[in-house]
N, CA and C atoms as a LAMMPS dump frame, in Angstrom:
ITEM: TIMESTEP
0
ITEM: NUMBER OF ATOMS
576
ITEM: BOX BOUNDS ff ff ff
-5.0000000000000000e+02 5.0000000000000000e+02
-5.0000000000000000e+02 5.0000000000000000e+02
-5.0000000000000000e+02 5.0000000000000000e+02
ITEM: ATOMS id mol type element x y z
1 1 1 N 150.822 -250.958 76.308
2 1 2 C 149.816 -251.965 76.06
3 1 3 C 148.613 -251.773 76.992
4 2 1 N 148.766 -251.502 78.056
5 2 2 C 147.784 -251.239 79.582
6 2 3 C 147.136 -250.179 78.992
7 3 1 N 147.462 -248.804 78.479
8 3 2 C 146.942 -247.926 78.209
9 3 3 C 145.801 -248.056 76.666
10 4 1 N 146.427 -249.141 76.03
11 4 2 C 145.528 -249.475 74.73
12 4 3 C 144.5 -250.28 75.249
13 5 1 N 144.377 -251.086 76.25
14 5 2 C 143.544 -251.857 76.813
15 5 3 C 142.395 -250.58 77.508
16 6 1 N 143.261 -250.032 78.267
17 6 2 C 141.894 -249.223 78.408
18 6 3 C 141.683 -248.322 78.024
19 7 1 N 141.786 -247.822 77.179
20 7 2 C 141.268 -247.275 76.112
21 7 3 C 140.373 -247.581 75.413
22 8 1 N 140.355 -248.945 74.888
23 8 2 C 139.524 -250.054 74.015
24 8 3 C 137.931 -250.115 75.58
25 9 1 N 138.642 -250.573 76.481
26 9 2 C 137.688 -250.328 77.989
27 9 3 C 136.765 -249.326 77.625
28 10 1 N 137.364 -248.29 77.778
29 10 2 C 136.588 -246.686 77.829
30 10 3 C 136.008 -246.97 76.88
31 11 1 N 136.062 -247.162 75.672
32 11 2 C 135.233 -247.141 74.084
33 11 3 C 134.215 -247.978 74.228
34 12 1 N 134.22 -249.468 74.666
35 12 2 C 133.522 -250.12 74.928
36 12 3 C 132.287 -249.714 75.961
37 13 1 N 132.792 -249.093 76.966
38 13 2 C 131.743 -248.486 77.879
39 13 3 C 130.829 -247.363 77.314
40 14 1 N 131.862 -246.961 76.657
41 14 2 C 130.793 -245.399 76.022
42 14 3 C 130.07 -245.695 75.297
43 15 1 N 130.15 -247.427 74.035
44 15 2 C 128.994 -247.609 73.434
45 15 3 C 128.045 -248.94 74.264
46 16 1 N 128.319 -248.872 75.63
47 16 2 C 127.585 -250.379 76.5
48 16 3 C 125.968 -249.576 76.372
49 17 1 N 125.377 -248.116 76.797
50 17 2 C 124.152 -247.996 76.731
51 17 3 C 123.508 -248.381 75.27
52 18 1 N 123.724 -247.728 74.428
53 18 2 C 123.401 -248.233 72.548
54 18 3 C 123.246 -249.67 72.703
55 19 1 N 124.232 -250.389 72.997
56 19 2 C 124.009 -251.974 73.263
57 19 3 C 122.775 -252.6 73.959
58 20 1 N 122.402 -251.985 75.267
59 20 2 C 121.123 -252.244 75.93
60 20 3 C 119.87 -252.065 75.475
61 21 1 N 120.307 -250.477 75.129
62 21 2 C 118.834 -250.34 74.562
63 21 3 C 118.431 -251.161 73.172
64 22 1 N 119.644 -251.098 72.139
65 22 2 C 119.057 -252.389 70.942
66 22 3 C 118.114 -253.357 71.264
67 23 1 N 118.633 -254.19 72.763
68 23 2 C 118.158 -255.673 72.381
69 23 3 C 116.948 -255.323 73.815
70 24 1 N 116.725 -254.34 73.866
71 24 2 C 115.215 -254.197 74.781
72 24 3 C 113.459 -254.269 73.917
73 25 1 N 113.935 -254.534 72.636
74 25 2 C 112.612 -255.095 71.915
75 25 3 C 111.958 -256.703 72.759
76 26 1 N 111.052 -256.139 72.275
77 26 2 C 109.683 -257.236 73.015
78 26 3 C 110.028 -258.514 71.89
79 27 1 N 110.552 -259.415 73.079
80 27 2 C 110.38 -260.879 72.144
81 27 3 C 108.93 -261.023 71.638
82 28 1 N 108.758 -262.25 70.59
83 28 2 C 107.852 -262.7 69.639
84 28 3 C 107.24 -263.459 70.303
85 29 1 N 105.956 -263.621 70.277
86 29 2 C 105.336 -264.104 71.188
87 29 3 C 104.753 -265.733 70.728
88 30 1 N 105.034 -265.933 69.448
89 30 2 C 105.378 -267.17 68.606
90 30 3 C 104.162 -267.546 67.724
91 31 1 N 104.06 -268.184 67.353
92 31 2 C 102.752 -268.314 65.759
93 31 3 C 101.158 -267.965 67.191
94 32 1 N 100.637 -267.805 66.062
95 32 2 C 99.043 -267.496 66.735
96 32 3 C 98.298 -267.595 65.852
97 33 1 N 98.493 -268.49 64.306
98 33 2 C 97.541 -268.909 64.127
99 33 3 C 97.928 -270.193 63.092
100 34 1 N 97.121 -270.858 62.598
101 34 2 C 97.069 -272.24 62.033
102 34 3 C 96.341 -272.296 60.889
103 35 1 N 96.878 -272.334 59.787
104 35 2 C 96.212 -272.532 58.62
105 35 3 C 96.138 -274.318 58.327
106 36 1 N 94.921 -275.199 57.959
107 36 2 C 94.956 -276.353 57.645
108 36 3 C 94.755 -276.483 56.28
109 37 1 N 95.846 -276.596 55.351
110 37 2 C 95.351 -276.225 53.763
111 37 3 C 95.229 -277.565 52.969
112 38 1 N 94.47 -277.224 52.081
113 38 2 C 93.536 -278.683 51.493
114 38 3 C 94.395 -279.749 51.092
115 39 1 N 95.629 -279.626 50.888
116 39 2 C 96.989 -281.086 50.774
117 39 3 C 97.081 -281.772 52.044
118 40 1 N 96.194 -281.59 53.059
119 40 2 C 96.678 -281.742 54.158
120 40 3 C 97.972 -281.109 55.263
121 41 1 N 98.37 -280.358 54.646
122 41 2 C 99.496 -280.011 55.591
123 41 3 C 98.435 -278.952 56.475
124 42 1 N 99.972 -278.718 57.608
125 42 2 C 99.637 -277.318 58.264
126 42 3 C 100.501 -276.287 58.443
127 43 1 N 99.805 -275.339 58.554
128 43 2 C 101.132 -273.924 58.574
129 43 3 C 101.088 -273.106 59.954
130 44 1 N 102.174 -272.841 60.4
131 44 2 C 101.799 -272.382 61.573
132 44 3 C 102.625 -271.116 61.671
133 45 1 N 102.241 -269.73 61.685
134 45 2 C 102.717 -268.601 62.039
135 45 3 C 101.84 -267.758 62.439
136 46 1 N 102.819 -266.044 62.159
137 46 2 C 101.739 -265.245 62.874
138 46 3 C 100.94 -264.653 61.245
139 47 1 N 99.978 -264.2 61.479
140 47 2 C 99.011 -263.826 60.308
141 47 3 C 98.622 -262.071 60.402
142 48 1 N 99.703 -261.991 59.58
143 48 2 C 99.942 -261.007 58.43
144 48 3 C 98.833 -259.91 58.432
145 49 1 N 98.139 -260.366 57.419
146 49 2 C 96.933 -260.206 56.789
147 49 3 C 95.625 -260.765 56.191
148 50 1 N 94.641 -260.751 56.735
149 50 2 C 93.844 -261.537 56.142
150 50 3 C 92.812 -260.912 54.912
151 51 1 N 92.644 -261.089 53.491
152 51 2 C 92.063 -260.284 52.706
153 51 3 C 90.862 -261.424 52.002
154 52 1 N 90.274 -261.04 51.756
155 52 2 C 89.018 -261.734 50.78
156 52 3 C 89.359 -262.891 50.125
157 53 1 N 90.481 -262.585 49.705
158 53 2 C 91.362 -263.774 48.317
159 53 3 C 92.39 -264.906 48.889
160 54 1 N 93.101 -263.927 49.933
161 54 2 C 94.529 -264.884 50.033
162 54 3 C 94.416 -264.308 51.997
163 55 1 N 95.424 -264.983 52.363
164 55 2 C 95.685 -265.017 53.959
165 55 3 C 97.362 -264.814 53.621
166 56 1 N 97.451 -263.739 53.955
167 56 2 C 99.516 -263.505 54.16
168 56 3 C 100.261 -263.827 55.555
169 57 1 N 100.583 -264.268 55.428
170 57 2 C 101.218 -265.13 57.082
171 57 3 C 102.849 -264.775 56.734
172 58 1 N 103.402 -265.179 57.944
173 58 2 C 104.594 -264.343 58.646
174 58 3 C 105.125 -266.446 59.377
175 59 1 N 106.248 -266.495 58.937
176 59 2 C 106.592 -267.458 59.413
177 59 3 C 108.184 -267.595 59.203
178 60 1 N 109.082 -268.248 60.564
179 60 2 C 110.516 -267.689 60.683
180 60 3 C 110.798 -266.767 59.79
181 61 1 N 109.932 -265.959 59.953
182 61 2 C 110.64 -264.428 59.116
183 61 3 C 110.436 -264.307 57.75
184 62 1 N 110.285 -265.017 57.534
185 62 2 C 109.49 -265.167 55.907
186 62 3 C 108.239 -265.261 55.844
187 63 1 N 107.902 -264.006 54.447
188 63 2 C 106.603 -263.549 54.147
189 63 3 C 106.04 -264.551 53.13
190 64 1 N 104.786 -265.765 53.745
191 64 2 C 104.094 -266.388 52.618
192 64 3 C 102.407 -266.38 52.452
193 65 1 N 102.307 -266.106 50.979
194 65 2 C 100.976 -265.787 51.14
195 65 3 C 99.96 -267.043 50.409
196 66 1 N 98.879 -266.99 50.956
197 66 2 C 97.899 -268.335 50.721
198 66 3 C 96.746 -267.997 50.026
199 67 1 N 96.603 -268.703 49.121
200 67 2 C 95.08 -268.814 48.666
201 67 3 C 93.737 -268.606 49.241
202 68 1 N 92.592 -268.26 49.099
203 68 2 C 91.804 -269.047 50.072
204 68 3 C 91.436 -270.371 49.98
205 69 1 N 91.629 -270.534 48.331
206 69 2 C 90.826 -272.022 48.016
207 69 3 C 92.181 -273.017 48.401
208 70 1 N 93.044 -272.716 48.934
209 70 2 C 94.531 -273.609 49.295
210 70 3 C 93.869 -273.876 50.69
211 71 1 N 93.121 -273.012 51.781
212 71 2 C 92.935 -272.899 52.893
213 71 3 C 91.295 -273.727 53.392
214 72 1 N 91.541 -274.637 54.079
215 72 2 C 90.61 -275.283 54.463
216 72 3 C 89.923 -274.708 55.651
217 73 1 N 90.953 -274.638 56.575
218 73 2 C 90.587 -273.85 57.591
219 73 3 C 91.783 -273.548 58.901
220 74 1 N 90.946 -272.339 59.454
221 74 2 C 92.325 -271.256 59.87
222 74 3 C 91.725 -271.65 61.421
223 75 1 N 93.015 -271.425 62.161
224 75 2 C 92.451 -271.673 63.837
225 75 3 C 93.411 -270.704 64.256
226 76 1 N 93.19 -269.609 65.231
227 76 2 C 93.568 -268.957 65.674
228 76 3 C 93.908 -268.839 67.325
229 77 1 N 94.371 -268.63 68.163
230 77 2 C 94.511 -268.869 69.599
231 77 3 C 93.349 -268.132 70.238
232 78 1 N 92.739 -266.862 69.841
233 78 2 C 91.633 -266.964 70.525
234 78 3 C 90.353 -267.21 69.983
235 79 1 N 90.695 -268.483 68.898
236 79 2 C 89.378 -269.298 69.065
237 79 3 C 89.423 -270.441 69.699
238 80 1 N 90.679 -270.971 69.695
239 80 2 C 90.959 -272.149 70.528
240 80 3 C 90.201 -271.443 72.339
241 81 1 N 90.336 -270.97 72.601
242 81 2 C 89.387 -270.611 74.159
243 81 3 C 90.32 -271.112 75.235
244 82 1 N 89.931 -272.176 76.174
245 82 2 C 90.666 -271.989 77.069
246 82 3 C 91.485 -273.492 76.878
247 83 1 N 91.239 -273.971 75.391
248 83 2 C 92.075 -275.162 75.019
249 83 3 C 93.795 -274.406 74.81
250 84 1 N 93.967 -273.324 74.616
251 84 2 C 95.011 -273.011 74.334
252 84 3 C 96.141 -272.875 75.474
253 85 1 N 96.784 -273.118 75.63
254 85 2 C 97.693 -273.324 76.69
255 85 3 C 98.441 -272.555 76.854
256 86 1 N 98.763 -272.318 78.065
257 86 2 C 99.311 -270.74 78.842
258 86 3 C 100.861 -270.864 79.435
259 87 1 N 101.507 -270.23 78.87
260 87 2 C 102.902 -270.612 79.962
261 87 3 C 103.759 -269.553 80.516
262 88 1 N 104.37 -269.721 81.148
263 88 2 C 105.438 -268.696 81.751
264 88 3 C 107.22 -268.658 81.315
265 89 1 N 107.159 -267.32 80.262
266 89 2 C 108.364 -267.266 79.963
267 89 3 C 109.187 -266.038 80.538
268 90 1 N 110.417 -266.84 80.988
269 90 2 C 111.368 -265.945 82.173
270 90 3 C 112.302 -265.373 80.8
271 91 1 N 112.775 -263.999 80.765
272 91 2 C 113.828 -263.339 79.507
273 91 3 C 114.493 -262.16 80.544
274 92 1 N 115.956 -262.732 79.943
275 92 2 C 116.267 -261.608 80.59
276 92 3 C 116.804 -260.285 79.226
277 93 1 N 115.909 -259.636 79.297
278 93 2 C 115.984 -258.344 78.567
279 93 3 C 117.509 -257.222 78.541
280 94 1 N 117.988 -257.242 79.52
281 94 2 C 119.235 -256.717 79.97
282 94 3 C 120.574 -257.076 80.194
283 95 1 N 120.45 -258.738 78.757
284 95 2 C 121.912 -259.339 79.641
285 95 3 C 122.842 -258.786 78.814
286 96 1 N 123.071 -257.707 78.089
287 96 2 C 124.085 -257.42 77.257
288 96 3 C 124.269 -256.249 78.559
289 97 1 N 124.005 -256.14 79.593
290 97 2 C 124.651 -255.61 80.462
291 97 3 C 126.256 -256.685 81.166
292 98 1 N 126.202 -257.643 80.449
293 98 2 C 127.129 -258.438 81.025
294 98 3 C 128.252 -258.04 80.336
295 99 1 N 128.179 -257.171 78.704
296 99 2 C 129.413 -256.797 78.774
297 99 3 C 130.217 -255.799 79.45
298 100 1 N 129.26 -254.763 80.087
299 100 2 C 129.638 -253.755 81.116
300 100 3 C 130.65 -254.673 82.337
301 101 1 N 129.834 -255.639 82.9
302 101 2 C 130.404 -256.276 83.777
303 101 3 C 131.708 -256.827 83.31
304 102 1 N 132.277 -257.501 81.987
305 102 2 C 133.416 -257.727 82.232
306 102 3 C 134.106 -256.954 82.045
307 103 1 N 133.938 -255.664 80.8
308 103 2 C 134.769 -254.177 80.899
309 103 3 C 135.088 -254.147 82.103
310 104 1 N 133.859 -253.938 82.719
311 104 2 C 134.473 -252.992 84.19
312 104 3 C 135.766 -254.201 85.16
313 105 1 N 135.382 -255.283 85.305
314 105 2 C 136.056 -256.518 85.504
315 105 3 C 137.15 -256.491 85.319
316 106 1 N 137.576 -256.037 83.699
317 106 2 C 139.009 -255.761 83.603
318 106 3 C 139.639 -254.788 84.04
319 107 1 N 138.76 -253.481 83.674
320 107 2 C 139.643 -252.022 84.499
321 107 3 C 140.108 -252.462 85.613
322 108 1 N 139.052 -253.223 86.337
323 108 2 C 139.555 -253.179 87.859
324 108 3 C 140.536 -254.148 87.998
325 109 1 N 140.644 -255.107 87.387
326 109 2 C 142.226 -255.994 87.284
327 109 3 C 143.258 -255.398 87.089
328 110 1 N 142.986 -254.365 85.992
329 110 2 C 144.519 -253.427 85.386
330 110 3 C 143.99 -252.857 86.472
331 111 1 N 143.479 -252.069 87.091
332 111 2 C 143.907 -251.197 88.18
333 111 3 C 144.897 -251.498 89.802
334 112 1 N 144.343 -252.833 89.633
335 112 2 C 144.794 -253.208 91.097
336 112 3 C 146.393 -253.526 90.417
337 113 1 N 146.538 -253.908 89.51
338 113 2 C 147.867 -254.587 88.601
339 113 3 C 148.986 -253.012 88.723
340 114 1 N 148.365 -252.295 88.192
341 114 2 C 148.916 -250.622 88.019
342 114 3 C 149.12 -250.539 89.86
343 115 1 N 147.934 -250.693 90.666
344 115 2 C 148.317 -250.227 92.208
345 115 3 C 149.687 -251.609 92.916
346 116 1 N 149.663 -252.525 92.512
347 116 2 C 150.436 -252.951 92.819
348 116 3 C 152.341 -252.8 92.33
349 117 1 N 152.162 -252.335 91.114
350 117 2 C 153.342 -252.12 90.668
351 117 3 C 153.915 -250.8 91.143
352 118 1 N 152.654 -249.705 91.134
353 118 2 C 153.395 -248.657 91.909
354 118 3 C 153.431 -248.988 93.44
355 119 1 N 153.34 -249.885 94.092
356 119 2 C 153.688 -249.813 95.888
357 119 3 C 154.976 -250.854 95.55
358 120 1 N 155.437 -251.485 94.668
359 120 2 C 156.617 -252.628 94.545
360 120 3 C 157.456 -251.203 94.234
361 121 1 N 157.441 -250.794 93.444
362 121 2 C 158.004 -249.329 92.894
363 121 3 C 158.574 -248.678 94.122
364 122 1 N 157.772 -248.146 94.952
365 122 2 C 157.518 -247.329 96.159
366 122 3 C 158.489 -248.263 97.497
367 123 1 N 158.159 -249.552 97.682
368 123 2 C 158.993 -250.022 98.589
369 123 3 C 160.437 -249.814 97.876
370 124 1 N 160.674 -249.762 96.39
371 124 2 C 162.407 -249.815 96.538
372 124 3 C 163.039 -248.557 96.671
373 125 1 N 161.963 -247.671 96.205
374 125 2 C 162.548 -246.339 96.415
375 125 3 C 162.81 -246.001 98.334
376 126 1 N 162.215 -246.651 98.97
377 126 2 C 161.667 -246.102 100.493
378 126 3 C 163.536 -246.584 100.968
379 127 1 N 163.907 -247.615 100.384
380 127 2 C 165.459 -247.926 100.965
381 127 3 C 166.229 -246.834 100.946
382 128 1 N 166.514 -245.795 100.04
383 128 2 C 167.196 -244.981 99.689
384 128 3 C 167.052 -243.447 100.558
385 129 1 N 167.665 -242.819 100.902
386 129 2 C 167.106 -241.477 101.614
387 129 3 C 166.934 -240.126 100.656
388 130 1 N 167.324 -240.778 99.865
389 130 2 C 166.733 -239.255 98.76
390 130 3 C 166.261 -239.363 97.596
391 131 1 N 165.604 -241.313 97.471
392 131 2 C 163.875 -241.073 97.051
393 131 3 C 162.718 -241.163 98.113
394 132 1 N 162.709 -241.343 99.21
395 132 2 C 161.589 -241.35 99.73
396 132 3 C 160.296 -240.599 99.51
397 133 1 N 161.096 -238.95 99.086
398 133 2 C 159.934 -238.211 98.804
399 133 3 C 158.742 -238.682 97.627
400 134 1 N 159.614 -239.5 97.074
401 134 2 C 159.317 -239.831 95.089
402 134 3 C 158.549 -241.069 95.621
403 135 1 N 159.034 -242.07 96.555
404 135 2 C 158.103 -243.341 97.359
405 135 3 C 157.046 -242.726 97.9
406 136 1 N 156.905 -241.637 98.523
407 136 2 C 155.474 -241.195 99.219
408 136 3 C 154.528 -241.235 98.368
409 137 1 N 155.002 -240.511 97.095
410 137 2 C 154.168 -239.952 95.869
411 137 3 C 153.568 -241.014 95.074
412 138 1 N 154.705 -242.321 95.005
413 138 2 C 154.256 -243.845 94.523
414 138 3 C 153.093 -244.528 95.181
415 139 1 N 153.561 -244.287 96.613
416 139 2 C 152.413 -244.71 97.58
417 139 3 C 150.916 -244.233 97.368
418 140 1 N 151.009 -242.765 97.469
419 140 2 C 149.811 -242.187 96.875
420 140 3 C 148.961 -242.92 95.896
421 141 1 N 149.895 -242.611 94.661
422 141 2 C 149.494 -243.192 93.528
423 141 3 C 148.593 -244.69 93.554
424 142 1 N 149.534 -245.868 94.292
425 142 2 C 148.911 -246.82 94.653
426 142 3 C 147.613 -246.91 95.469
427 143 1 N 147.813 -246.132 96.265
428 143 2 C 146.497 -245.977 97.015
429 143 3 C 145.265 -245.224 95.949
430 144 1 N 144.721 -244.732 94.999
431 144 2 C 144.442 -243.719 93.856
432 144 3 C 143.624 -244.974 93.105
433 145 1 N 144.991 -246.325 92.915
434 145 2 C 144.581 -247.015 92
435 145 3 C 143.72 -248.148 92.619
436 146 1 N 144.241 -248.152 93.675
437 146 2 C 143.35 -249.709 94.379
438 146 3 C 141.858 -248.452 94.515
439 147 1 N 141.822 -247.405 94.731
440 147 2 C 140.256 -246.573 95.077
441 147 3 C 139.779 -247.206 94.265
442 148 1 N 140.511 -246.891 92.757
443 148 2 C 139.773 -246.648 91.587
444 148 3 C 139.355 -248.273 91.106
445 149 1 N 139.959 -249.043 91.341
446 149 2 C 140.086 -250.357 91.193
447 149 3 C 138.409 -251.382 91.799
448 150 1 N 138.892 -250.569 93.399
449 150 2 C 137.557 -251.411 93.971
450 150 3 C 136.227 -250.692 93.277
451 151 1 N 136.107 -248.928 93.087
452 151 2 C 135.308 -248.294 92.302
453 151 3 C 134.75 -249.652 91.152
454 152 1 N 135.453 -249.665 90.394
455 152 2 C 135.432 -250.246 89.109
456 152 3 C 134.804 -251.648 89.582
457 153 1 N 135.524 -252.143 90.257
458 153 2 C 134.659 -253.841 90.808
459 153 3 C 133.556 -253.649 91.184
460 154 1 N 133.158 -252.646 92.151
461 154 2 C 131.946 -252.252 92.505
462 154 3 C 130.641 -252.629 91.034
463 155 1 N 131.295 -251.674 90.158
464 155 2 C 130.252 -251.222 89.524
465 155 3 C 129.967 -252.444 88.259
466 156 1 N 131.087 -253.539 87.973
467 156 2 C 130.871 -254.356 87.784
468 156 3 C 129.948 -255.824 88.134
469 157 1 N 129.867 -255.645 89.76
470 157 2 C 128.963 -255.847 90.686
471 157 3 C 127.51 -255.608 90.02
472 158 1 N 127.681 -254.563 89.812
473 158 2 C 126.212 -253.873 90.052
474 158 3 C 125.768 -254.238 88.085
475 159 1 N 126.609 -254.177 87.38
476 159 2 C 126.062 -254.943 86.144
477 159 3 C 125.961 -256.036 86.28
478 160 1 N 126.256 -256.753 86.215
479 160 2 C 126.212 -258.177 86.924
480 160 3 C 124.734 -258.097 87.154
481 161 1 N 124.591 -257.592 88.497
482 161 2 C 122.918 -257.803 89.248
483 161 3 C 122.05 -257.467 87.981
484 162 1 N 122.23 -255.98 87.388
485 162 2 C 120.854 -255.545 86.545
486 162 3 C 121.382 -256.803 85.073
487 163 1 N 122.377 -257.509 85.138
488 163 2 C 122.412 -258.141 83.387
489 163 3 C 121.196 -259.408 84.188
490 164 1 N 121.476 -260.048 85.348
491 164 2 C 120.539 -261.12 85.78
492 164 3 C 119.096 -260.863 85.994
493 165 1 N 118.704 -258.99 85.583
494 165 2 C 117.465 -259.278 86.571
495 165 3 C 116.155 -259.918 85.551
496 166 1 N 116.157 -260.884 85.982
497 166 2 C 114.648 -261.222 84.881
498 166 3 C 112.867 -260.892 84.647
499 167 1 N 112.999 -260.989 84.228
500 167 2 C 110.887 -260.781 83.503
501 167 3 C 110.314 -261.235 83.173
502 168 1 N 109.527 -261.897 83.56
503 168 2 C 108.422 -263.172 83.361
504 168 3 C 107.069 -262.236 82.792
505 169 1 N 106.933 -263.228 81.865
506 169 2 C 105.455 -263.326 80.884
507 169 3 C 104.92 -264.204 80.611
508 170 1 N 103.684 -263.789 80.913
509 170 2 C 102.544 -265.094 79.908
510 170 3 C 102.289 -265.21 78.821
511 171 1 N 102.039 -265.842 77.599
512 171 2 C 101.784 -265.953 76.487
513 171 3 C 101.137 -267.232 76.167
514 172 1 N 99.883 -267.184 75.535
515 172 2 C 99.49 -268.69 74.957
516 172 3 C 99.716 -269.53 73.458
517 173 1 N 99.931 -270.65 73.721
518 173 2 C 100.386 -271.828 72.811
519 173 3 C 99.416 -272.124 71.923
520 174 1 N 99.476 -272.43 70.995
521 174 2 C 99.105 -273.641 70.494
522 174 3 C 99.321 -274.958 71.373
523 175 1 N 97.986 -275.976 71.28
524 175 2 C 98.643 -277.251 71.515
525 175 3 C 100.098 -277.823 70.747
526 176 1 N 100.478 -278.902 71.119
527 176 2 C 101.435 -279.821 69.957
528 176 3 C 100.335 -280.773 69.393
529 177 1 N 100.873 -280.731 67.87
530 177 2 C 100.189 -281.825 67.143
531 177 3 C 101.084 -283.094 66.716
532 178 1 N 100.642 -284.106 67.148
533 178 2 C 101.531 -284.985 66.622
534 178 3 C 100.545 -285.911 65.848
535 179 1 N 101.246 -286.402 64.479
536 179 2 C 100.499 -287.424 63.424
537 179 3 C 100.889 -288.821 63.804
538 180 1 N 100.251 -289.696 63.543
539 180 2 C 100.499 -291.088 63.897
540 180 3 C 100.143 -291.712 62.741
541 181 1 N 100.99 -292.448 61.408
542 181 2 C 100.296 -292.891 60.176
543 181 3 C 100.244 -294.732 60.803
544 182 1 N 98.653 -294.889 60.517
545 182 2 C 98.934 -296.394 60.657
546 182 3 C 98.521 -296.971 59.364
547 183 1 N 98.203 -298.452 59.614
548 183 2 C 97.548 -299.001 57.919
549 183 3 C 96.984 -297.887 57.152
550 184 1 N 95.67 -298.118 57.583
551 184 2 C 95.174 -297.328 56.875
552 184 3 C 94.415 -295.935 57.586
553 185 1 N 94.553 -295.468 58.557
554 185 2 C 93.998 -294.118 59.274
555 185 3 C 95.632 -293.278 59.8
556 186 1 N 94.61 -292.311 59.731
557 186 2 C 95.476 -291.045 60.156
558 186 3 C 95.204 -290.418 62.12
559 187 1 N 95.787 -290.638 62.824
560 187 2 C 95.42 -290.22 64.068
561 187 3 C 96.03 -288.968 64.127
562 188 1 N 95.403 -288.194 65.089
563 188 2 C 95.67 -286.653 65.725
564 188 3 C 95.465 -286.395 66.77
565 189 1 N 96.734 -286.548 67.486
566 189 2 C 96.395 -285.762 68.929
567 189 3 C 96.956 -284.369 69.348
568 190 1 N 95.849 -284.117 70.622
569 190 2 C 96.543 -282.86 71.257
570 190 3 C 97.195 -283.476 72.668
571 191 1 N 98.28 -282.754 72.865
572 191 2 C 98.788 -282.688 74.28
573 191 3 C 99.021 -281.459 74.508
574 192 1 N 98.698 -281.716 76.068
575 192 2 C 98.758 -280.689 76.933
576 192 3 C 99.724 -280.473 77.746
């Protein structure tokens, strides 16, 4: 069973780089522009394409395309100027390094598990005078596995650190719009 475990270990490690590099794409930096179309609504994604006729916009991942005569008017983040609001987003780009860390986490459990069974091994042989030689060799062994063991914690360690290390970016917002229906008017604010 120990040996299918790491085995499955080893496999897992050999595909942990493929894993990192996948999810090292540049997050989305989120809508950047605002269509206000003549029903009153609003649409908010990133914009596609803009052509003579229609405006193709990009929104949760779905491709929708607009009229112009649907489109009242388009606001974009850098026309908004310095109304557009700036923030700081922390990502950590590298946390699928955390499955390295518990792989390795486990080797080093089965290892110390394996070094301990061979020195329990090794003390019963040491009673006897003609296994001792076969206890030295256990001993060895144990000593081999705790190396390999702390090795392995080590380097679990060290995924660990690079799955936490983070990366901060700026990117600008849109304001929030919130509607307020009363009797009879429509209010609109921005917050900041």
């Amino acid at each position: 069973m120990k040996r299918w475990v790491a085995l499955a270990t080893a496999l897992f490690l050999a595909m942990q780089p493929c894993i990192a590099f996948a999810q090292t794409k540049p997050a989305t930096s989120g809508p950047d522009t605002r269509l206000y179309l003549a029903d009153g609504n609003v649409v908010m994604g990133h914009l596609v394409k803009e052509a003579e006729d229609m405006f193709i916009m990009q929104i949760d991942n779905k491709i929708f395309t607009f009229e112009r005569e649907q489109v009242e008017k388009i606001v974009t983040i850098e026309s908004l100027g310095s109304t557009a609001q700036t923030i700081t987003v922390t990502e950590f780009p590298y946390i699928s390094f955390l499955g390295g860390t518990l792989a390795f986490g486990v080797l080093s459990g089965l290892l110390f598990d394996r070094a301990s069974d061979k020195q329990k091994e090794a003390d019963q042989n040491d009673q006897m005078e003609e296994t001792r030689a076969r206890a030295a060799s256990l001993r060895d062994e144990a000593d081999t596995a705790r190396l390999f063991g702390w090795g392995s914690a080590l380097v679990a360690a060290g995924t660990l650190g690079v799955s936490l290390l983070p990366r901060k970016s700026t990117r600008r917002i849109f304001p929030k719009l919130s509607f307020e229906h009363g009797a009879s008017t429509l209010k609109i604010t921005y917050e900041f």
